[in-house]
C-alpha positions as CSV (number, residue, x, y, z in Angstrom):
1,X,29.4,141.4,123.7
2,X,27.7,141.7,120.1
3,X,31.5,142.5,118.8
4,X,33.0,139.9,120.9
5,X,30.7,137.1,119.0
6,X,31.1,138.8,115.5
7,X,35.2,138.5,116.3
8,X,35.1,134.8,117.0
9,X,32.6,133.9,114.4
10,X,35.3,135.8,112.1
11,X,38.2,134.0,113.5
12,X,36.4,130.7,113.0
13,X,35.8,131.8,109.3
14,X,39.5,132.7,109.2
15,X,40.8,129.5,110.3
16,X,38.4,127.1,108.2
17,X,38.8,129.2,105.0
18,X,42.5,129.8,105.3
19,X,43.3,126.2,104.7
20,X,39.9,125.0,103.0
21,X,40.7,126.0,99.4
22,X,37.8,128.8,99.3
23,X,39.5,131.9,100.4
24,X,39.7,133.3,103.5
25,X,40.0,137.1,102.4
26,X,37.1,136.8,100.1
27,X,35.0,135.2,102.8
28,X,36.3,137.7,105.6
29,X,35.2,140.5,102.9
30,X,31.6,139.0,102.5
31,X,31.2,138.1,106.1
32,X,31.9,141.4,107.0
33,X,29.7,143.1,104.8
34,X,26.8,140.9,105.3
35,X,27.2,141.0,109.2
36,X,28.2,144.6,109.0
37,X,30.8,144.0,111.0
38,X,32.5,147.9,112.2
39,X,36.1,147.1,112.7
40,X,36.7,145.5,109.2
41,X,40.3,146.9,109.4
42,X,44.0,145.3,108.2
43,X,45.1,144.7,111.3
44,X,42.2,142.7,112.5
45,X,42.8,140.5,110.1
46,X,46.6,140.3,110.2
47,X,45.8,139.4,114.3
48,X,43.5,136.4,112.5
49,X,45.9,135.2,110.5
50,X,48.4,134.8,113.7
51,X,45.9,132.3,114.6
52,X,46.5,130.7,111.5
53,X,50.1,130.5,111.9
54,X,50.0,129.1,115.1
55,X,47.8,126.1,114.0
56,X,50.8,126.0,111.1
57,X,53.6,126.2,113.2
58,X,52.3,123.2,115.8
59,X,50.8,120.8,113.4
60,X,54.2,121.2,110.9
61,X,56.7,121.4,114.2
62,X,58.4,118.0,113.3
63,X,58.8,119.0,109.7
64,X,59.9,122.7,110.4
65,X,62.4,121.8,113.0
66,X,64.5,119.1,110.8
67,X,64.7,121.9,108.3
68,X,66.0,124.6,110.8
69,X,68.3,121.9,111.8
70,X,69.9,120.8,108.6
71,X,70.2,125.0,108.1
72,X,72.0,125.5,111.7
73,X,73.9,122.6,111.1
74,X,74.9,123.1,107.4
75,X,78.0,120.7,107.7
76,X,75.9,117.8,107.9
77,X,76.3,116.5,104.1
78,X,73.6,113.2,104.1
79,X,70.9,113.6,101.7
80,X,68.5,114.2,103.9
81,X,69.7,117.7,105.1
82,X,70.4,118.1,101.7
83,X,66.9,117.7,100.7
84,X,66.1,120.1,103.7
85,X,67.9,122.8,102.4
86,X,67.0,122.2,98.9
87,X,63.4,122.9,100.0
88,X,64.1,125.6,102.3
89,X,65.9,127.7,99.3
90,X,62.6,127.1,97.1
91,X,60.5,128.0,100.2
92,X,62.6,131.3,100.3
93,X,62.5,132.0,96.6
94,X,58.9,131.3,96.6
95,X,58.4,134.2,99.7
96,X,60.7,136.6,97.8
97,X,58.9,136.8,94.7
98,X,55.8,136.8,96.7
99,X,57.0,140.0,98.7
100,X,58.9,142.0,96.0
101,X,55.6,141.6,93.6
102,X,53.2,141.9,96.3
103,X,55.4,145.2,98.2
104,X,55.4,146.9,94.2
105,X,51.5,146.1,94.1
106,X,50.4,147.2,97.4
107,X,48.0,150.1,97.1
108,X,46.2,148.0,94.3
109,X,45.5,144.8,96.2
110,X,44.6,146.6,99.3
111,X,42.0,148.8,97.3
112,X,40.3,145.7,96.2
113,X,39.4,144.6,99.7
114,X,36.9,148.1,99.5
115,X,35.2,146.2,96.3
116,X,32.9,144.2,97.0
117,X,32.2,142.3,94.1
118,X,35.5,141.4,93.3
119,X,35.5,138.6,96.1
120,X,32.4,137.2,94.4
121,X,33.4,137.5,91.1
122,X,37.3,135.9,91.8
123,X,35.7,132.8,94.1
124,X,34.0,131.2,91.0
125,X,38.2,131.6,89.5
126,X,39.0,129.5,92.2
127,X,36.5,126.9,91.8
128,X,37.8,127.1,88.1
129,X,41.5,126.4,89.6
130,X,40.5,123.6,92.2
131,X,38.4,121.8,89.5
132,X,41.4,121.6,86.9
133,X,44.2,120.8,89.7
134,X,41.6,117.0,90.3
135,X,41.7,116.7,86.5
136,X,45.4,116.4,86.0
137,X,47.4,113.8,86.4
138,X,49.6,114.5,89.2
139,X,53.5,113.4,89.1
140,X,55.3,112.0,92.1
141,X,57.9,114.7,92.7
142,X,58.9,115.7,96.5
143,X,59.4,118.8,97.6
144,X,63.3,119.1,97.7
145,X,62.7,118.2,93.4
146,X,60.6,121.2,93.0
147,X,63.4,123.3,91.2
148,X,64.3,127.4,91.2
149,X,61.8,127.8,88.1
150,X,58.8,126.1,89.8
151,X,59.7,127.8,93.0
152,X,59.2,131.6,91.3
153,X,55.7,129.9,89.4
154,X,54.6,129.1,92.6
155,X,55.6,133.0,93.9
156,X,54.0,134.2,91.4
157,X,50.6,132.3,91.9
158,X,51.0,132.9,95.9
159,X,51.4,136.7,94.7
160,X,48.2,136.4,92.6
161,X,46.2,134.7,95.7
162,X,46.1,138.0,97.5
163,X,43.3,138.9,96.0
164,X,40.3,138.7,98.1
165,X,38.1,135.5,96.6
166,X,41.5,133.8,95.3
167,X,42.9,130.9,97.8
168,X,45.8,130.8,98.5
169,X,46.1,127.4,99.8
170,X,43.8,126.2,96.7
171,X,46.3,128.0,93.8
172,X,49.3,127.1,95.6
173,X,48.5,123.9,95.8
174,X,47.2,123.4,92.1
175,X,50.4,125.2,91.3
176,X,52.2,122.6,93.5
177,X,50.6,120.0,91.4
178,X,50.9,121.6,88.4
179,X,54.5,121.8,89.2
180,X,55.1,118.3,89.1
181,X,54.4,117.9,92.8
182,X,52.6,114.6,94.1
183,X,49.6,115.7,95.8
184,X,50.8,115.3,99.3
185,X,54.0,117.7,98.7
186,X,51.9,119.8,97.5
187,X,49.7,120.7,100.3
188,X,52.3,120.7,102.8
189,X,54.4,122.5,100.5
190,X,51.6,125.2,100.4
191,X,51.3,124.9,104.1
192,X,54.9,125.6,104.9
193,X,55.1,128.7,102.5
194,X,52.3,130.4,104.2
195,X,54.6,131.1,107.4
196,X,56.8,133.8,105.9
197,X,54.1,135.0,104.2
198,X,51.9,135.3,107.7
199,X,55.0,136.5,108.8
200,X,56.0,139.6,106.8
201,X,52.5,140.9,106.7
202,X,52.5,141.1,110.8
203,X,56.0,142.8,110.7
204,X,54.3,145.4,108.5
205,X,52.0,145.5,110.9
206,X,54.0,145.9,113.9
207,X,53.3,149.7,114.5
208,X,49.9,149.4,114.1
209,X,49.3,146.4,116.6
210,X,51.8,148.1,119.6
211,X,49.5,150.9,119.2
212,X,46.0,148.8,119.5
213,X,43.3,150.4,121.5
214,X,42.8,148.6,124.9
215,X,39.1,148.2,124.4
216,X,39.5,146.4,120.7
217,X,42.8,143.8,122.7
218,X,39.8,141.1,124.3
219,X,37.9,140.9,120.9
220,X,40.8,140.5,118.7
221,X,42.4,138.4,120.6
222,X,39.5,135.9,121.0
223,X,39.0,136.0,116.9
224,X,42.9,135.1,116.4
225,X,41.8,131.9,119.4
226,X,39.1,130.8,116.9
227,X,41.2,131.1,113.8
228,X,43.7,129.0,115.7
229,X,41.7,126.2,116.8
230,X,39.4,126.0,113.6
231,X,42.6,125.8,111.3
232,X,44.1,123.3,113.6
233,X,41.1,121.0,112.6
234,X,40.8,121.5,109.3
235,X,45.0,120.9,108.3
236,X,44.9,117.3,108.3
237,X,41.6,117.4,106.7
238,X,42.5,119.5,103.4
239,X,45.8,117.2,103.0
240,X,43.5,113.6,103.0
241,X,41.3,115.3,100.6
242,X,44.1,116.6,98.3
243,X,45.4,113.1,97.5
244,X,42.2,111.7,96.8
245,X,41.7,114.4,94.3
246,X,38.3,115.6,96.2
247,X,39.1,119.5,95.8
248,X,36.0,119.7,93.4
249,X,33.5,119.8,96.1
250,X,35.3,122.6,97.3
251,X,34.9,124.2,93.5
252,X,31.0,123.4,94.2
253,X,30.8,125.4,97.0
254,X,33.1,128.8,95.8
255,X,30.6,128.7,92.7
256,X,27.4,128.5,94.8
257,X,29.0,131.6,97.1
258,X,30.3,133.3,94.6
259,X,27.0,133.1,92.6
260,X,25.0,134.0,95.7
261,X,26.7,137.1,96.6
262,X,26.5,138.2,93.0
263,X,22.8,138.2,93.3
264,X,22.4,139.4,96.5
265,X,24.4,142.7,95.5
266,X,22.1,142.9,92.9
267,X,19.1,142.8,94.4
């Protein structure tokens, strides 16, 4: 029963820190440390991030069918299936640099999720990040305007966020902005590159989740619930906050953590 709890408090940490800009790896690291939590293993938290995906998939359903449409029907030359597949080719340049880097790097990244530190230490570089993506002054580009080059940047930056106590929805989205994205584009930009990457890391996955012992299926499963219906709530949230340029609280908060932890390890 003790585990079952410890799984949905997880998946609630999951959800709300997959989307908030504070790092959901970095937290899922801490958590599990300071709750001592005894199945702290890759695909627990791939099973988490389904829930993510989920909450993803249904709140973005509108935007991802027209895109799936204007691909399926490719004849259709208006400029608003043009604009669809514009932003679908970034969205799967973006993902390809992501994987290539990220498949080359591997072994590293996942030996820094045994280090714990490094979560502390990288959370007070992502309150760095959100603080300098309210200071700038943010152009109006849409998402179909975003450009090849951008598209790799913002690969590159997604690659980076892999590290546990780096957000991935707080860099993308400063690289959004940085990019010439307005604010808005941005976040749902970050919001729709996030399902290939959820994606490819379950299909590496797939072996290792067919062969899940019975006993661990209730517990997991309950965890990727929580992630599901916390990041649900927390979406539409992030994206009002992001165009009033309010991500610095969020910086607030990954600095308080971030110092926290540091101490704690050191006491």
């Amino acid at each position: 029963m003790i585990e079952l709890l410890k799984s949905i408090l997880l998946g609630i940490i999951q959800g709300l820190t997959e989307f908030l800009p504070i790092s959901s790896s970095g937290h899922l690291v801490l958590a599990e440390h300071f709750l001592k939590f005894q199945q702290p293993n890759i695909v627990f938290k791939v099973i988490l991030h389904l829930g993510s995906l989920f909450a993803v998939l249904i709140y973005f359903r509108k935007e991802i069918i027209s895109i799936l449409k204007s691909l399926i029907y490719f004849r259709l030359k208006d400029i608003e299936n043009r604009n669809n597949r514009k932003v679908a080719l970034y969205i799967a340049i973006t993902t390809l640099v992501t994987g290539v880097i990220g498949f080359f790097f591997k072994d590293f990244l996942e030996r820094t999720f045994n280090m714990i530190y490094i979560p502390s230490i990288l959370l007070l570089v992502t309150g760095l990040i959100l603080m300098l993506s309210d200071k700038i002054e943010a152009k109006q580009h849409n998402s179909y305007q975003l450009g090849v080059k951008n598209s790799i940047f913002i690969g590159l930056v997604q690659t980076f966020a892999i590290l546990p106590g780096i957000s991935r929805s707080g860099t993308t989205i400063a690289a959004g902005i940085f990019s010439g994205l307005k604010r808005e584009a941005a976040a749902r930009y970050s919001f729709l590159i996030s399902i290939p990457a959820i994606l490819g890391a379950n299909l590496l996955q797939i072996p290792e989740i067919v062969n899940l012992q019975s006993d661990l299926i209730i517990n997991y499963l309950a965890g990727s619930i929580s992630a599901f219906i916390s990041g649900y709530i927390v979406i539409s949230l992030l994206i009002r906050m992001v165009k009033k340029q309010k991500l610095k609280y969020f910086s607030y908060y990954c600095w308080l953590i971030g110092i926290s932890t540091i101490i704690l390890y050191v006491i």
